[in-house]
PDB file of N, CA, C, O and CB in Angstrom:
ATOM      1  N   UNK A   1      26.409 -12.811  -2.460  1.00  0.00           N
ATOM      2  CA  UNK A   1      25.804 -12.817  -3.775  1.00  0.00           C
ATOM      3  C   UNK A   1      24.607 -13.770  -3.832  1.00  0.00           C
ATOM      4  O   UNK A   1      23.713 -13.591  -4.658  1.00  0.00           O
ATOM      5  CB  UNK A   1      26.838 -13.202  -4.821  1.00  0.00           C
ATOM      6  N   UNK A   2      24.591 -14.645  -3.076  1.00  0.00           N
ATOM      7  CA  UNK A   2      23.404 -15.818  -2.956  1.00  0.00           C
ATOM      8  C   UNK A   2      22.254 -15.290  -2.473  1.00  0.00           C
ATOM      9  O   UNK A   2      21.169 -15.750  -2.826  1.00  0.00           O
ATOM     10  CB  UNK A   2      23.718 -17.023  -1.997  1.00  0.00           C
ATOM     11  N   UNK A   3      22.374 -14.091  -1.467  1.00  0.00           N
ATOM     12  CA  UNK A   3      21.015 -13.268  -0.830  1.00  0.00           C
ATOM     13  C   UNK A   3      20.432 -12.997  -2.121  1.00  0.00           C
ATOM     14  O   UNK A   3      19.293 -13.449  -2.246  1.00  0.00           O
ATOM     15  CB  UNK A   3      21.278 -11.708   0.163  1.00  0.00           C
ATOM     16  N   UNK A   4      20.843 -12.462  -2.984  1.00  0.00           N
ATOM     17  CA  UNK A   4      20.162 -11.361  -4.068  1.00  0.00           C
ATOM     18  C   UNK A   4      19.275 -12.234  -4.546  1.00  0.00           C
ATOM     19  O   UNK A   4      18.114 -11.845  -4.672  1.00  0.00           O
ATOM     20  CB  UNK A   4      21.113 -10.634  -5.340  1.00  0.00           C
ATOM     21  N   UNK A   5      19.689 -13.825  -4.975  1.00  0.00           N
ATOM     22  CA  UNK A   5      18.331 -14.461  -5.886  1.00  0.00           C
ATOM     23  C   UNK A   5      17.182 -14.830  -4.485  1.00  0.00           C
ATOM     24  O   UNK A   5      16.301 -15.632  -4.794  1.00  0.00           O
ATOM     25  CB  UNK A   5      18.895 -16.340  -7.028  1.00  0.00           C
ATOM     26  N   UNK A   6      17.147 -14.346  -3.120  1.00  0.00           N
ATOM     27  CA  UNK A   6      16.054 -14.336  -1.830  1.00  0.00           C
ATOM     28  C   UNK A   6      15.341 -13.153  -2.501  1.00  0.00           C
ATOM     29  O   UNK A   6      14.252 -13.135  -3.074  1.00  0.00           O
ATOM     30  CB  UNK A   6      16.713 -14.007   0.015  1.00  0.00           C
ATOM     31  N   UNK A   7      16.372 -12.011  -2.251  1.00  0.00           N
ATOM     32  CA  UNK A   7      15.756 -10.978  -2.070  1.00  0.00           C
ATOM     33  C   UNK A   7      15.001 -10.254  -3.642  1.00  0.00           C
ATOM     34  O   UNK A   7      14.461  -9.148  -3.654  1.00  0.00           O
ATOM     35  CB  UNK A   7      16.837 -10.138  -1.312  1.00  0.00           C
ATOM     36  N   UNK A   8      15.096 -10.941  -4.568  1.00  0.00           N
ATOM     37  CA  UNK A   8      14.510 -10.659  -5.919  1.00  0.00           C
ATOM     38  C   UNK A   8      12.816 -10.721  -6.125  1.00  0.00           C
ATOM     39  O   UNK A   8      12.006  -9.895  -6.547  1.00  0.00           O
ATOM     40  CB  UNK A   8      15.176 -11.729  -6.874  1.00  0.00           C
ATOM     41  N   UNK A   9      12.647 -12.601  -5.439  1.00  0.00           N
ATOM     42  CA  UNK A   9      11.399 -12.566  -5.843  1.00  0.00           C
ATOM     43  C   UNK A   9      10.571 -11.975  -4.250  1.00  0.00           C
ATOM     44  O   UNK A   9       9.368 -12.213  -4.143  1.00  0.00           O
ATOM     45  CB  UNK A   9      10.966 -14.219  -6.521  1.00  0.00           C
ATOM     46  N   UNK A  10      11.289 -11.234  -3.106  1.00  0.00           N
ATOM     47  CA  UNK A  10      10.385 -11.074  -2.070  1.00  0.00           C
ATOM     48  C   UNK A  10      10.423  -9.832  -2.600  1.00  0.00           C
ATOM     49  O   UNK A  10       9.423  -9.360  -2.058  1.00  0.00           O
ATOM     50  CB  UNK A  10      10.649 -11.399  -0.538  1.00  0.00           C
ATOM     51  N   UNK A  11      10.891  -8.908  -3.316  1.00  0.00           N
ATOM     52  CA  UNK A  11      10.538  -7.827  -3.814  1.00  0.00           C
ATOM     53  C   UNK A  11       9.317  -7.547  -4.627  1.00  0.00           C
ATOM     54  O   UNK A  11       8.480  -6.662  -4.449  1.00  0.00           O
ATOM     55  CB  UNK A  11      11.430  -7.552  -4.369  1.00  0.00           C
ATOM     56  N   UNK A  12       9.385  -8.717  -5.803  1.00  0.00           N
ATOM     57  CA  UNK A  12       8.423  -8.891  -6.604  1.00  0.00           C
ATOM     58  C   UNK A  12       6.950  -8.992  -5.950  1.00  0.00           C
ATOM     59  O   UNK A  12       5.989  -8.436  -6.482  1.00  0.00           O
ATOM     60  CB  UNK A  12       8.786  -9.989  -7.320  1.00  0.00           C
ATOM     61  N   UNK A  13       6.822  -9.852  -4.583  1.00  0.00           N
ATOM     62  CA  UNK A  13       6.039 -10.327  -3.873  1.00  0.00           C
ATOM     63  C   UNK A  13       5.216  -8.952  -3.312  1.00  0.00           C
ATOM     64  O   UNK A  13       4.018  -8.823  -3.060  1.00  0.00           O
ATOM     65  CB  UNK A  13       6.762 -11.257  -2.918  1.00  0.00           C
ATOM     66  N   UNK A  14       6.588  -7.751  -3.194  1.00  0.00           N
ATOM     67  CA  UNK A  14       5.881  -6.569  -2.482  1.00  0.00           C
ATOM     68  C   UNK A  14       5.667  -5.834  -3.245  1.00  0.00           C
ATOM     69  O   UNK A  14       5.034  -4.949  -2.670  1.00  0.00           O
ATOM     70  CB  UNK A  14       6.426  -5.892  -1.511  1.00  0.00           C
ATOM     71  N   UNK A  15       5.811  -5.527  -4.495  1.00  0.00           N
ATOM     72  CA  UNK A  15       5.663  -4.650  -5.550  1.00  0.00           C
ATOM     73  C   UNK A  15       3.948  -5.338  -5.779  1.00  0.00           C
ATOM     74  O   UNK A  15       3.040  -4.509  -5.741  1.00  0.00           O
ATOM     75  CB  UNK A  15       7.047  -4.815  -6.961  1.00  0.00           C
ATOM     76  N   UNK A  16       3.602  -6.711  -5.991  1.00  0.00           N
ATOM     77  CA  UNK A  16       2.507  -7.543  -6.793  1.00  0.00           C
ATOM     78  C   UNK A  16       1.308  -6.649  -5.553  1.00  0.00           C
ATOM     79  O   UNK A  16       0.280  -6.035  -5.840  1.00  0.00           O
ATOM     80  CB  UNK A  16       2.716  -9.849  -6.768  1.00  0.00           C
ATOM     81  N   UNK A  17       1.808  -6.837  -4.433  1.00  0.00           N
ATOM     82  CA  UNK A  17       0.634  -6.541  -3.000  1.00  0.00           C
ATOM     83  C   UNK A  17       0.482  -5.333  -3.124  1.00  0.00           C
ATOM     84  O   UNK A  17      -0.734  -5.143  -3.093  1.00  0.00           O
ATOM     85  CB  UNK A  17       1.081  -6.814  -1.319  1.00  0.00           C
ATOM     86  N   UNK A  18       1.165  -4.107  -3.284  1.00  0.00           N
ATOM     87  CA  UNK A  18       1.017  -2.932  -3.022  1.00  0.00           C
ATOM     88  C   UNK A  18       0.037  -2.517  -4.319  1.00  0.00           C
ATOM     89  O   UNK A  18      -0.756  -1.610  -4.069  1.00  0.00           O
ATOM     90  CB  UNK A  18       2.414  -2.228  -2.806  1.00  0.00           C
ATOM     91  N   UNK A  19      -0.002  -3.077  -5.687  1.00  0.00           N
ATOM     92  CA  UNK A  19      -0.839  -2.703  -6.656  1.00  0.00           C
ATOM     93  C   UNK A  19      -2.504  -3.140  -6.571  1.00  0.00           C
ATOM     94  O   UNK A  19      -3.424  -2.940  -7.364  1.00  0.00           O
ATOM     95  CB  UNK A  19      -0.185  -3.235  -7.829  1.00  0.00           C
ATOM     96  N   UNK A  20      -2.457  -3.800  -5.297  1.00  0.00           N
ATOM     97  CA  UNK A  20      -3.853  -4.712  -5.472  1.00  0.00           C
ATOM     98  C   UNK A  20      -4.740  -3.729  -3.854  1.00  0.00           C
ATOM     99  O   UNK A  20      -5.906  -3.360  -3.711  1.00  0.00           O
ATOM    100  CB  UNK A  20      -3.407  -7.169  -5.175  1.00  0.00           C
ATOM    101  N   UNK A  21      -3.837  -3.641  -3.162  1.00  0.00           N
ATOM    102  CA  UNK A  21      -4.480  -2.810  -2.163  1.00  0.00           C
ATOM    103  C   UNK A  21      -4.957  -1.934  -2.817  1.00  0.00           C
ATOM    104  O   UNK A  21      -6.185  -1.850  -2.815  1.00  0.00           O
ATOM    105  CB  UNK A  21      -3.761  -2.289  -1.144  1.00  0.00           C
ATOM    106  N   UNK A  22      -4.233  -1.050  -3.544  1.00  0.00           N
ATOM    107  CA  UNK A  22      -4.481   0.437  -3.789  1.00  0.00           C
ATOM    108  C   UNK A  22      -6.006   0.177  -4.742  1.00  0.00           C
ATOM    109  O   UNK A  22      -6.958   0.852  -4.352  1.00  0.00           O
ATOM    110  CB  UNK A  22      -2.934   1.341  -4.771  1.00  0.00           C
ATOM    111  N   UNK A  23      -6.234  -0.672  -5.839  1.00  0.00           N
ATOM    112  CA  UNK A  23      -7.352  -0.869  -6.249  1.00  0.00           C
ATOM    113  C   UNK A  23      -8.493  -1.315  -5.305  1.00  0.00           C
ATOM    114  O   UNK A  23      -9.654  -1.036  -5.605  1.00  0.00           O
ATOM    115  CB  UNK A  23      -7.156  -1.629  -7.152  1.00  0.00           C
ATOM    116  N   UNK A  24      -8.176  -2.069  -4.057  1.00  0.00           N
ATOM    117  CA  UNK A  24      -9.365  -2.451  -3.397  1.00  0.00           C
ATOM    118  C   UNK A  24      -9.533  -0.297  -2.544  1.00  0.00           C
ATOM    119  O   UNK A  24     -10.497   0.441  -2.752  1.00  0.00           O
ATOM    120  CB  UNK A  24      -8.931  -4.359  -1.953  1.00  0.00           C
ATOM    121  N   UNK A  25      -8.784  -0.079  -2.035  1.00  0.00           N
ATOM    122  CA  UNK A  25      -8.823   0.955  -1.334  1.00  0.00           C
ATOM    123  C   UNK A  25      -9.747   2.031  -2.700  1.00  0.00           C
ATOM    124  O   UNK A  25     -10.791   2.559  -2.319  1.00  0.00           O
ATOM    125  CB  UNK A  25      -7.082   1.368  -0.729  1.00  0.00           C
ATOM    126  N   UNK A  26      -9.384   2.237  -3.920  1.00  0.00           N
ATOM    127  CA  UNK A  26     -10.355   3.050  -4.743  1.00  0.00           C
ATOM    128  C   UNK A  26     -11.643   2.711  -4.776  1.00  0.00           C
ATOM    129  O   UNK A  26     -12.583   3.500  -4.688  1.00  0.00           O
ATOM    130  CB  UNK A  26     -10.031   3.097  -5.996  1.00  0.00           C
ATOM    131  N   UNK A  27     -11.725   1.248  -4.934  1.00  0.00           N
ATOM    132  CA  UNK A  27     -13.437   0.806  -4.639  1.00  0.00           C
ATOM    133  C   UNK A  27     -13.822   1.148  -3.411  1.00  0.00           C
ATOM    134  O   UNK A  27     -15.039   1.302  -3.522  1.00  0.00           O
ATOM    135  CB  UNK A  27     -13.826  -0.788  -4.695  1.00  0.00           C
ATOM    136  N   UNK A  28     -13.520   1.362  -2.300  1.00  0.00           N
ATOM    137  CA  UNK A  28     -13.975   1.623  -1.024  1.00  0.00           C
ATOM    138  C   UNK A  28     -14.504   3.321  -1.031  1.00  0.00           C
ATOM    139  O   UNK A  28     -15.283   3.784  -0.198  1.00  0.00           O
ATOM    140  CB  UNK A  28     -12.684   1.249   0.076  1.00  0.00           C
ATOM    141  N   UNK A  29     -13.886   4.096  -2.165  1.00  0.00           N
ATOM    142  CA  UNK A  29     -14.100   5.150  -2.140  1.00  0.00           C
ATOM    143  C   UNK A  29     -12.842   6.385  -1.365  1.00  0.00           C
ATOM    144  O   UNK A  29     -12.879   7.585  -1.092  1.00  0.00           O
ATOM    145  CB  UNK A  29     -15.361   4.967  -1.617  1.00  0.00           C
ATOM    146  N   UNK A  30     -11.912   5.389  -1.251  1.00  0.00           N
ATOM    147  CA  UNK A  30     -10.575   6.157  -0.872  1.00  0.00           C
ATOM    148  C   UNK A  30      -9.340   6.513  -1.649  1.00  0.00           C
ATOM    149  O   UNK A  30      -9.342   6.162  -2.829  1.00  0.00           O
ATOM    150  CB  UNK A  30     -10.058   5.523   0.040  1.00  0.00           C
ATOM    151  N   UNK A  31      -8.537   6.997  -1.303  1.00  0.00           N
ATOM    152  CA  UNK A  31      -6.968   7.100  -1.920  1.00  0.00           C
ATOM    153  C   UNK A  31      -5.781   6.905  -0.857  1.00  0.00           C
ATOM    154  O   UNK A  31      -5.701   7.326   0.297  1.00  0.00           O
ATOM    155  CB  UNK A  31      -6.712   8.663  -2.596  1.00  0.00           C
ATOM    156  N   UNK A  32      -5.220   6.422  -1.328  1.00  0.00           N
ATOM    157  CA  UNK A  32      -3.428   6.044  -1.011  1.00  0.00           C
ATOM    158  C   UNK A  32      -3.069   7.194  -0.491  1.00  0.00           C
ATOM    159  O   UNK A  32      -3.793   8.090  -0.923  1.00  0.00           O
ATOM    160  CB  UNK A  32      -2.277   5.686  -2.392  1.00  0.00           C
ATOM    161  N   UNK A  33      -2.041   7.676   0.461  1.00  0.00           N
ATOM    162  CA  UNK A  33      -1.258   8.351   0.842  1.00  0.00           C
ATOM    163  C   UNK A  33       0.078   7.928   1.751  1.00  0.00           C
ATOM    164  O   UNK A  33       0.211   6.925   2.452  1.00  0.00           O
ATOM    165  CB  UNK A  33      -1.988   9.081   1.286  1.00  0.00           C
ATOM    166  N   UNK A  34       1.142   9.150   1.485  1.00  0.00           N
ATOM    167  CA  UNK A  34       2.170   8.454   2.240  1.00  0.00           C
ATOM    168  C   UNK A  34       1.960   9.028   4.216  1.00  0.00           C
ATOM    169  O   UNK A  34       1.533  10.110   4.620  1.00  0.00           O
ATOM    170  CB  UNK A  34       3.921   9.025   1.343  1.00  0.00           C
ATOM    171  N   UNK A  35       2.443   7.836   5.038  1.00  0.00           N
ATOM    172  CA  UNK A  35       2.127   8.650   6.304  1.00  0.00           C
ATOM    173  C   UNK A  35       1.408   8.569   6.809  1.00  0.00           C
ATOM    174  O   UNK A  35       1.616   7.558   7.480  1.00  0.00           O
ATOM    175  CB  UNK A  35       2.037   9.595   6.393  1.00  0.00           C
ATOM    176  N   UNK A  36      -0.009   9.174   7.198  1.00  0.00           N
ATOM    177  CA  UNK A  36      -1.200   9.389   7.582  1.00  0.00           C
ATOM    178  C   UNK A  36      -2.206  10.052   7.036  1.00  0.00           C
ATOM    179  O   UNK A  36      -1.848  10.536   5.962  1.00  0.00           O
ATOM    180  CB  UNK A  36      -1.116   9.756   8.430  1.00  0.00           C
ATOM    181  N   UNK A  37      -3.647  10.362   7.383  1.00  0.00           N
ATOM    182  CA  UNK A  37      -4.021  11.184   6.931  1.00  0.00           C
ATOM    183  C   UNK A  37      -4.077  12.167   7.714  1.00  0.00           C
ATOM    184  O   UNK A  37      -3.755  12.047   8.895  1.00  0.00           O
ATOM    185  CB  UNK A  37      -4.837  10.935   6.439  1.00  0.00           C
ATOM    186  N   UNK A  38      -4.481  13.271   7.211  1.00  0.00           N
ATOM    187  CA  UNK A  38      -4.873  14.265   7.358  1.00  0.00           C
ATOM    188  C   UNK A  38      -5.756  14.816   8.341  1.00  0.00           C
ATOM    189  O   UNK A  38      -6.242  13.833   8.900  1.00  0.00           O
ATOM    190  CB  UNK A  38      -5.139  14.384   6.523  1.00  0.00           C
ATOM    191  N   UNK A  39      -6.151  15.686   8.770  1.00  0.00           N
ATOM    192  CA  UNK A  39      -7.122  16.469   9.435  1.00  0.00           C
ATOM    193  C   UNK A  39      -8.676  15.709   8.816  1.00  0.00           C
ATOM    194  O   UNK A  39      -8.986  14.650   9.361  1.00  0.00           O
ATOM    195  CB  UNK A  39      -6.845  18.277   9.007  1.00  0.00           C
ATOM    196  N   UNK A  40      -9.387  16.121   7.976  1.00  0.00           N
ATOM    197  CA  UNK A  40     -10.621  15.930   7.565  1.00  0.00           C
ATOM    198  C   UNK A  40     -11.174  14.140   6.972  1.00  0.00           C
ATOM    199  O   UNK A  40     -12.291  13.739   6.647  1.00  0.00           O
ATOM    200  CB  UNK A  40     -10.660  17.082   6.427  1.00  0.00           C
ATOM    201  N   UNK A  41     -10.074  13.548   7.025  1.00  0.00           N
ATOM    202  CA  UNK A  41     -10.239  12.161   6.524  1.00  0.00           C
ATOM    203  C   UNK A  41      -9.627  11.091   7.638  1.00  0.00           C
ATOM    204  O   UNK A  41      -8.784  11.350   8.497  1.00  0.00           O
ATOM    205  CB  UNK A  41      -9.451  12.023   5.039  1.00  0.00           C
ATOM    206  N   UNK A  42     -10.168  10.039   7.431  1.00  0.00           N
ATOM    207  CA  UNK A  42      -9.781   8.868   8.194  1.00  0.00           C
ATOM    208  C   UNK A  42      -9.325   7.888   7.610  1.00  0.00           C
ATOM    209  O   UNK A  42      -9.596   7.704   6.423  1.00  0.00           O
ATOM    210  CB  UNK A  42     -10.643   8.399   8.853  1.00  0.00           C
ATOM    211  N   UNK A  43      -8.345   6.838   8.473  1.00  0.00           N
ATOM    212  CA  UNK A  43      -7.893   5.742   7.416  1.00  0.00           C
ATOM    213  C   UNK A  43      -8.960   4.887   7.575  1.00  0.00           C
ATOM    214  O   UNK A  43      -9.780   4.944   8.491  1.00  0.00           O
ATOM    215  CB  UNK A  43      -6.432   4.967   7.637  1.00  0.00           C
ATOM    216  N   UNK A  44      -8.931   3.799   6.337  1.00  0.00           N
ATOM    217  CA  UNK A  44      -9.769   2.779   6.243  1.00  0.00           C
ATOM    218  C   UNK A  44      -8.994   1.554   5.786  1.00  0.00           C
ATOM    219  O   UNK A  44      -9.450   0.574   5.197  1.00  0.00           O
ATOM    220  CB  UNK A  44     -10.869   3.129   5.377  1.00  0.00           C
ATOM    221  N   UNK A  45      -7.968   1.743   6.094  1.00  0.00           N
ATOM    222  CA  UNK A  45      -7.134   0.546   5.401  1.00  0.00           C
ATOM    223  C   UNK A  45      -5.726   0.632   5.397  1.00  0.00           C
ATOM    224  O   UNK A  45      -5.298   1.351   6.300  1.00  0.00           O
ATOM    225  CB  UNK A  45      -7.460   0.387   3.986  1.00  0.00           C
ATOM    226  N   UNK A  46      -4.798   0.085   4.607  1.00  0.00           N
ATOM    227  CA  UNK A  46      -3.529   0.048   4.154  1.00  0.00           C
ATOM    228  C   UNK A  46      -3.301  -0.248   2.961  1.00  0.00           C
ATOM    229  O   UNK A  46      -3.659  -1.389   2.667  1.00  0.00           O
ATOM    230  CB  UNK A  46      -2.878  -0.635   4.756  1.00  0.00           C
ATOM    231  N   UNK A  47      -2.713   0.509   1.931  1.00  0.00           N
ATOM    232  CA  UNK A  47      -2.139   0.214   0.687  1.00  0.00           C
ATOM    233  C   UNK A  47      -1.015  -0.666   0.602  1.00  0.00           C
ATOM    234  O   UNK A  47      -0.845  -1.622  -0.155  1.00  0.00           O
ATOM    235  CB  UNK A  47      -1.796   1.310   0.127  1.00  0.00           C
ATOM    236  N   UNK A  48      -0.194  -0.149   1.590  1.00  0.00           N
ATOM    237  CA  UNK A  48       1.526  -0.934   1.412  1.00  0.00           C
ATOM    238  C   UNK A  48       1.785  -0.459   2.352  1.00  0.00           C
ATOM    239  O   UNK A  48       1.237   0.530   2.839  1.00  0.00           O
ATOM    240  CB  UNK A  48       2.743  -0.668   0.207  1.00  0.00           C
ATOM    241  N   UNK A  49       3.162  -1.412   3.029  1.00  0.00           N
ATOM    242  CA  UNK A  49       3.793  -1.204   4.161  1.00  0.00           C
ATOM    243  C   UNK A  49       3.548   0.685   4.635  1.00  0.00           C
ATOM    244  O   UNK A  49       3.173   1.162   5.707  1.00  0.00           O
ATOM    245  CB  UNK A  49       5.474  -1.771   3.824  1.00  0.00           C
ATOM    246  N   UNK A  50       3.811   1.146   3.771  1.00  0.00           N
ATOM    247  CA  UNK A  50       4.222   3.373   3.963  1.00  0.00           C
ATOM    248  C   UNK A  50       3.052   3.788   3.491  1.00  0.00           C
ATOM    249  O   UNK A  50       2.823   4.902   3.961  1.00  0.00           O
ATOM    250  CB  UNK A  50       5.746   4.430   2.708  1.00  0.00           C
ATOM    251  N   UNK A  51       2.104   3.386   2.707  1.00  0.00           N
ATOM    252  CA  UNK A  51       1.005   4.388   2.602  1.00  0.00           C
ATOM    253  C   UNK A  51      -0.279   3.158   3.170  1.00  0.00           C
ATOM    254  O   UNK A  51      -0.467   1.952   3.328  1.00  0.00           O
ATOM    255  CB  UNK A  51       0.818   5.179   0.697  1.00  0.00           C
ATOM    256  N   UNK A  52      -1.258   5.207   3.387  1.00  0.00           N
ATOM    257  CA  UNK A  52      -2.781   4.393   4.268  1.00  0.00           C
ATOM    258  C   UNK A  52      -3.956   5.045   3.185  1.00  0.00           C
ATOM    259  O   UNK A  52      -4.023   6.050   2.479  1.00  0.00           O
ATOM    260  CB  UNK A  52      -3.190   5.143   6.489  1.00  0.00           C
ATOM    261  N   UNK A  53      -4.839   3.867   3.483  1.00  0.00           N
ATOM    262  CA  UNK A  53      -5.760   4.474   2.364  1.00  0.00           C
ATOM    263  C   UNK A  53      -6.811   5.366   3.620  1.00  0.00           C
ATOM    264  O   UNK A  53      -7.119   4.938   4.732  1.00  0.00           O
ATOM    265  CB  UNK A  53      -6.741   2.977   1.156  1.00  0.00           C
ATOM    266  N   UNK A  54      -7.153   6.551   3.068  1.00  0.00           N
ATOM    267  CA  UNK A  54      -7.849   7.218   3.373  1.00  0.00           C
ATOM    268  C   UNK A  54      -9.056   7.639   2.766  1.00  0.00           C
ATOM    269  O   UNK A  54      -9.239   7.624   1.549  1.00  0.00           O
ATOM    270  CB  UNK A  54      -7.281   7.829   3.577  1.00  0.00           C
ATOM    271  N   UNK A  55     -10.141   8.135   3.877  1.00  0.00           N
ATOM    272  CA  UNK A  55     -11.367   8.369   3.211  1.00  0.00           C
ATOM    273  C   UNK A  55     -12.239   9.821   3.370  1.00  0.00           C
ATOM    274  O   UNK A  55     -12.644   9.674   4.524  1.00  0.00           O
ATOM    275  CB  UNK A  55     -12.177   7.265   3.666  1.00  0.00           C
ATOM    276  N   UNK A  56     -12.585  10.662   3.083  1.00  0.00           N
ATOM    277  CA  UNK A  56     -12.999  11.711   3.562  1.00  0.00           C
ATOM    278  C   UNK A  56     -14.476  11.372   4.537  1.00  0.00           C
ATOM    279  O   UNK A  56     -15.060  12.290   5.112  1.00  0.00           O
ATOM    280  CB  UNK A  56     -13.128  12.668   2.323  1.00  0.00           C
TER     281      UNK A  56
END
């Protein structure tokens, strides 16, 4: 029961990071995805641990 007050605010910590990538990645002229991209686009970054920002 003592893990849970660790594991509360390192959650918070990853929820706060994943909202701030995804805005730098829109100024770059990209979007978030889960995985990889695609055929016609390249990554340019990372949103969060599971998604990559991509760019056409």
């Amino acid at each position: 029961m003592k893990i849970l007050f660790l594991l509360f605010p390192l959650l918070l910590l990853l929820v706060q990071g994943a909202a701030g990538n995804e805005r730098a990645c829109r100024r770059r002229g990209g979007f978030c995805t889960f995985g990889g991209c695609r055929y016609p686009t390249t990554p340019v970054g990372r949103c969060s641990t599971f998604k990559v920002c991509c760019k056409r």
